[in-house]
C-alpha positions in Angstrom: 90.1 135.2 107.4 90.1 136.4 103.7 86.7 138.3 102.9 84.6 136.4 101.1 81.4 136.7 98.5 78.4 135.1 99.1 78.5 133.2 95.8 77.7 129.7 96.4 80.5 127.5 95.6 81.5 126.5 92.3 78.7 129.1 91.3 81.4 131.1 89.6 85.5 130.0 90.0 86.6 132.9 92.9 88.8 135.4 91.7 92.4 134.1 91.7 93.1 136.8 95.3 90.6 134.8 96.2 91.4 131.4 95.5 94.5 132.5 96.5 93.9 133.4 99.9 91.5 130.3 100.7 95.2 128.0 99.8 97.1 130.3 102.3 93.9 129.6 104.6 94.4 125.6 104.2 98.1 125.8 104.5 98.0 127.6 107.7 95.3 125.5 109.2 97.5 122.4 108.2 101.0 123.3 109.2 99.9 124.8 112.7 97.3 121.7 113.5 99.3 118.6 112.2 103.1 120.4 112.1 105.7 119.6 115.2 109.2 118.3 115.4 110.9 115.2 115.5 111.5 114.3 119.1 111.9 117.9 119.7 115.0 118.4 117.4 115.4 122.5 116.4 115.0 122.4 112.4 113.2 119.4 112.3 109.2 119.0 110.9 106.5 116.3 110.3 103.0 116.3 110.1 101.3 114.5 112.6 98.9 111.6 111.7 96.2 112.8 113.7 94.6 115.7 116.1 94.0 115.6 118.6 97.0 112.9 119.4 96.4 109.9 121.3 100.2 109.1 122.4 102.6 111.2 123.5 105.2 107.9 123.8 108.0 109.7 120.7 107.9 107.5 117.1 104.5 105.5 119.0 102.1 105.0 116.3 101.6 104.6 113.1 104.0 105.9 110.2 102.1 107.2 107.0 105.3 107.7 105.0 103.4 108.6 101.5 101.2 111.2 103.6 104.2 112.9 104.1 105.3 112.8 100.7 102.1 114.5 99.9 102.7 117.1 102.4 105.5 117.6 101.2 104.2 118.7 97.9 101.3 121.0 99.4 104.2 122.5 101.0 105.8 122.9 97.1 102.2 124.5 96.1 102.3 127.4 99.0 106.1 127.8 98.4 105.9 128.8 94.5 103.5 131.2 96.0 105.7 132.4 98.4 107.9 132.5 95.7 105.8 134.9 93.2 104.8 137.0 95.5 107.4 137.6 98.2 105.0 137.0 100.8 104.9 134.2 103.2 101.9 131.8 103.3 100.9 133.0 106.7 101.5 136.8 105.8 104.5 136.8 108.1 108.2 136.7 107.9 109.1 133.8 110.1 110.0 130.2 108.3 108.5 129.8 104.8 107.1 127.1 103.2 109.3 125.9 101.3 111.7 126.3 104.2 109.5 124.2 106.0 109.8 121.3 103.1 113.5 121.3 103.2 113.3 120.3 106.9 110.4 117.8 106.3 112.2 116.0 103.5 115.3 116.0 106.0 112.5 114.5 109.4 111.3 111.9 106.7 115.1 110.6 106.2 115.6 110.3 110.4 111.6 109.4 110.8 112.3 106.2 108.0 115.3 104.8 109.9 118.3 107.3 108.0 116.8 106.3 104.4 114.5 107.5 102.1 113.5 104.4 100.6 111.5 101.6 102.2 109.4 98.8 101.3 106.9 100.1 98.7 107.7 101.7 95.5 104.6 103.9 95.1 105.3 105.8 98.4 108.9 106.1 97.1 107.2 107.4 93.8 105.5 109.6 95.7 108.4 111.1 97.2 110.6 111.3 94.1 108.0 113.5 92.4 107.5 116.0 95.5 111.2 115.9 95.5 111.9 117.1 92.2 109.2 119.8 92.8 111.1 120.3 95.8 114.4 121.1 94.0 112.9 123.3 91.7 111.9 125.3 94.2 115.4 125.6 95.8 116.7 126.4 92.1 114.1 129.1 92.0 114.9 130.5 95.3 118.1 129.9 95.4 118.4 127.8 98.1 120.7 124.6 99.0 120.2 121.9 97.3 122.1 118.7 98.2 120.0 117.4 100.0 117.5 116.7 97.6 119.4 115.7 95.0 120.8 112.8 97.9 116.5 111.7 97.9 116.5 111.4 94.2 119.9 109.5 94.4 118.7 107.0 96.3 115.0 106.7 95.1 115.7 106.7 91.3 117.5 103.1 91.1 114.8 101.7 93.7 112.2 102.8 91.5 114.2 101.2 88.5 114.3 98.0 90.3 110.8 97.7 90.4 110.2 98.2 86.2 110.7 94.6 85.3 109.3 92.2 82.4 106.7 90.3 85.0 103.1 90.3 83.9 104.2 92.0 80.8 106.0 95.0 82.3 104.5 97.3 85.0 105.7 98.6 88.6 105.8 96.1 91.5 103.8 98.0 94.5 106.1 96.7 96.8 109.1 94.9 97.6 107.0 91.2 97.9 107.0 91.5 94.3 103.4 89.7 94.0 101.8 92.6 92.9 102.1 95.2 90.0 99.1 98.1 90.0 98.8 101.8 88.9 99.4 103.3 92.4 102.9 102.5 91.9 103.4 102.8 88.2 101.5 105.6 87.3 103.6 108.0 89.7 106.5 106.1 88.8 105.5 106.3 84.9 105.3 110.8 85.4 108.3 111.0 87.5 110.1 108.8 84.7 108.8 111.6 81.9 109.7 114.2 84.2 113.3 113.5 84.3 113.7 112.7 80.4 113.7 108.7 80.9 110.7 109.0 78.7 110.9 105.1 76.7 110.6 103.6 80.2 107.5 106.2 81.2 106.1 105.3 77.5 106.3 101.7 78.4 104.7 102.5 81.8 101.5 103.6 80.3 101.4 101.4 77.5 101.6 98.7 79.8 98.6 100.4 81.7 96.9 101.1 78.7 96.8 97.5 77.9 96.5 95.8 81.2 94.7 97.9 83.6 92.6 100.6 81.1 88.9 99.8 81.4 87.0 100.6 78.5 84.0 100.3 79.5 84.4 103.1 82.2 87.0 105.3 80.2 89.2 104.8 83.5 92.1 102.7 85.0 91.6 99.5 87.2 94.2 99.3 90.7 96.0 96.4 89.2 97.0 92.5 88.7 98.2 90.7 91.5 100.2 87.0 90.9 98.3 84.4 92.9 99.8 80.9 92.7 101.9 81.9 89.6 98.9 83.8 87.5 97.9 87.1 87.5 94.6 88.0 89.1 92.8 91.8 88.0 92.1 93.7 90.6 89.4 95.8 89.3 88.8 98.4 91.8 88.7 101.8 90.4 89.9 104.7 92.6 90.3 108.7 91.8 94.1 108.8 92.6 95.1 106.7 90.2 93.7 108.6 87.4 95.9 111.6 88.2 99.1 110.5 87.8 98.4 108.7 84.6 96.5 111.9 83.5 99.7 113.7 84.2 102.1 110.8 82.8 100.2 111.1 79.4 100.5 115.1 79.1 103.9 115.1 79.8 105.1 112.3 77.3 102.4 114.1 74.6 102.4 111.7 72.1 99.0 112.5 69.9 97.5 109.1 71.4 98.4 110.0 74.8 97.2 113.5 74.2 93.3 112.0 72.9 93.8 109.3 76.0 94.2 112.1 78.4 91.4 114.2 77.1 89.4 111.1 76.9 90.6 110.5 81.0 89.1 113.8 81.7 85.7 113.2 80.2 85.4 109.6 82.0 86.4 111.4 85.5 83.0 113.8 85.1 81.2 110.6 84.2 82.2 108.5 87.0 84.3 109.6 89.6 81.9 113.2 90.6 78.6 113.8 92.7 76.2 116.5 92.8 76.6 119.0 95.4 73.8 122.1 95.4 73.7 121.1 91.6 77.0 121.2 91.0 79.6 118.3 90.2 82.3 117.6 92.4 85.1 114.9 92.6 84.0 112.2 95.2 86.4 110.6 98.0 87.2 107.9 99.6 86.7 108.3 103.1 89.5 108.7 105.5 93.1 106.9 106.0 94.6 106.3 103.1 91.8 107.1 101.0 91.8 110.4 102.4 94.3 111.3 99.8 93.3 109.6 97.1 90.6 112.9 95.9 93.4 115.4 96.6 95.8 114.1 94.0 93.1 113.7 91.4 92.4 117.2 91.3 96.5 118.6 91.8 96.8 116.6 88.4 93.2 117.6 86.9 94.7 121.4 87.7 98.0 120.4 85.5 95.5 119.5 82.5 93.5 122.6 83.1 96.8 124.8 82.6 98.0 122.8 79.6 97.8 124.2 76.7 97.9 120.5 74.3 94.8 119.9 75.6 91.0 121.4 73.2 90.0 124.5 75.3 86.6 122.5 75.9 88.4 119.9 77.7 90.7 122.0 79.8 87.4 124.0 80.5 85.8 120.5 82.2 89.1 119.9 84.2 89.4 123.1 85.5 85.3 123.3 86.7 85.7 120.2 88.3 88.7 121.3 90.7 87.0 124.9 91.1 83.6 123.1 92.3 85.2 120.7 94.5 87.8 123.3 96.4 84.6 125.6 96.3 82.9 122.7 98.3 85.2 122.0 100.5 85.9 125.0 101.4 81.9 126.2 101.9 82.0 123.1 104.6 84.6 124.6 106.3 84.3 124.7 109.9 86.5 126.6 113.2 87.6 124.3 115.9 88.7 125.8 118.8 92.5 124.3 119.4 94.5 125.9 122.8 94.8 129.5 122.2 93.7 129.7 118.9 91.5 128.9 116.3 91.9 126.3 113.6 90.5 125.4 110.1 88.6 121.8 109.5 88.1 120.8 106.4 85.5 118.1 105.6 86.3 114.1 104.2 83.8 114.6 101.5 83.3 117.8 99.7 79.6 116.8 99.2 79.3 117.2 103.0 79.9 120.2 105.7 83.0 119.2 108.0 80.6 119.3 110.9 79.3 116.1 109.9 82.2 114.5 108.4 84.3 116.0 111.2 81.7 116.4 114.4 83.5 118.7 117.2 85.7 116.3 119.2 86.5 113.7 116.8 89.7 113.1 116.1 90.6 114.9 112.1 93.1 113.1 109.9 96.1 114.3 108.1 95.2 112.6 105.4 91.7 114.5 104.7 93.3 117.8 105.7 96.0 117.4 103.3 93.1 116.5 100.4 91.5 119.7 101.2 94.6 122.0 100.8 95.8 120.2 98.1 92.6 120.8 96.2 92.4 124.7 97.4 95.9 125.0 95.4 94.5 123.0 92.4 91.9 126.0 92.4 94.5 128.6 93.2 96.7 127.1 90.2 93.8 127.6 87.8 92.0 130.6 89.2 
């Protein structure tokens, strides 16, 4: 375990060896209690949905696609680490981490029936933008790359697809076409920017900005579905979705979406935090799904905290918030006993100690685990 200070969290942002090591911490904990093989297949690696398992039957259960996107992309995080510092996340020399993403992006492909698309364009969102991390990272490293570049193939014209001229423009969430929301077309909207197709990202967020932005909150509603021909808000407001928009908007930096995204930040402290030991932190959602949702918020809250567009006041906010919600999470930290060996379990709610969230002998989620870790690199990325 990496020595720590007594400090209570998010009294003072740890020192970055420090925020650091509590990442390589998370990323250990994750990979050796949720990693194992396809079928058994040598070179193969997913994360399972749950510990412990409750079938043993191979490809029984459930099949949580977009959580493996996001693994994926915490992989991404501890392998531009590995990358700076020549030092594996687990202090070894045995596969890396970004090793292990190569072989999870290849398990996702056999796991999904020998495609990487499927029937939701916001899981293959997901994907595309882990992917292009992904690829980066092999660029960086040196390492093969076709493989990737096959996953963007294949997602990039399934994405466009979904980008049509229904209910005024928007992402479809999935391939019933009844419903467009900012789970699909916010991550849609950044990956767009990211790879230069920035008119269509700009009419992304435009088209969020007018349909789904509430003003009254400062923040972005899930989305409009089409009942019996007319479109119906849905007004439920959820963390995740601000962070890809946040993202979106600092990547196209047009002035307006550079005020918009500073104006996101502020309306995230307002309504999307809780107090914990006096402190704000970023709530959650519970597990399944909405075990994620937290995690993203503050990988994308981290990207405005680094960006230098942004007033230093407002990159200040963005980068406490992250700091005093990986410091709470990882305060709650608890060891479960697993075999031989010792494991980290990280709470659903960083407002809470994992022993109540997680009591010894329930079963822990990938999902929370994965919000955790992905928030302990947020901090490391800003530390």
């Amino acid at each position: 375990m990496v020595a720590e200070s007594s400090k209570l969290p998010g009294e003072h942002p740890p020192p970055p060896r420090f925020a650091a090591g509590r990442a390589d911490e998370a990323a250990a904990a994750v990979i050796r209690h949720f990693g194992q093989r396809l079928l058994g297949l040598p070179f193969t690696h997913l994360g399972a949905v749950a510990r412990p398992r409750q079938n043993y039957l191979p490809l029984v259960g459930p099949w949580h696609y977009w959580w493996q996107a996001h693994y994926l992309d915490c992989l991404v995080d501890a392998g531009r680490r590995e990358l700076e510092r020549q030092q594996h996340y687990d202090g070894g020399f045995g596969v890396s981490a970004g090793q292990l993403g190569a072989r999870l992006l290849r398990s996702i492909k056999w796991r999904n029936c020998f495609r990487f698309t499927n029937s939701y364009y916001d899981d293959m969102a997901w994907l595309a933008l882990a992917v292009g991390r992904l690829d980066s990272l092999a660029a960086a490293a040196g390492k093969p790359r076709f493989r990737n570049r096959a996953a963007a193939r294949a997602l990039l014209p399934a994405l466009e697809s979904a980008h049509t001229a229904d209910l005024g423009g928007g992402l479809f969430w999935n391939t019933k076409r009844d419903f467009k929301n900012t789970p699909a077309t916010a991550p849609a909207a950044l990956h767009f920017a990211r790879i230069g197709q920035t008119d269509r990202a700009a009419a992304l967020l435009d088209w969020l900005d007018d349909k789904l932005y509430d003003g009254a909150s400062g923040l972005y509603q899930d989305g409009l579905r089409i009942v019996n021909g007319e479109p119906v808000l849905v007004p439920d407001i959820y963390s995740y979705n601000q962070g890809p928009v946040l993202a979106a908007l600092l990547e196209l930096g047009r002035d307006a979406d550079l005020q918009r995204a500073a104006d996101l930040i502020k309306a995230v402290a307002a309504g999307l935090t809780t107090d914990h030991d006096g402190l704000p932190v970023l709530r959650t959602h519970s597990d399944g799904d909405g075990g994620l949702f937290t995690g993203i918020l503050a990988r994308y809250l981290a990207v405005a905290a680094n960006s230098e567009r942004l007033p230093a006041d407002v990159r200040e906010q963005a980068r406490l918030l992250v700091a005093n919600t990986a410091g709470a999470f990882w305060s709650g930290r608890r060891l479960e006993n697993h075999r031989t060996w010792e494991v980290l379990v990280f709470s659903k709610d960083p407002a809470l100690p994992a022993k109540t969230t997680y009591p010894p002998g329930e079963r822990v989620q990938l999902s929370t685990q994965l919000q955790a870790w992905m928030t302990l690199e947020a901090a490391a990325s800003v530390a």
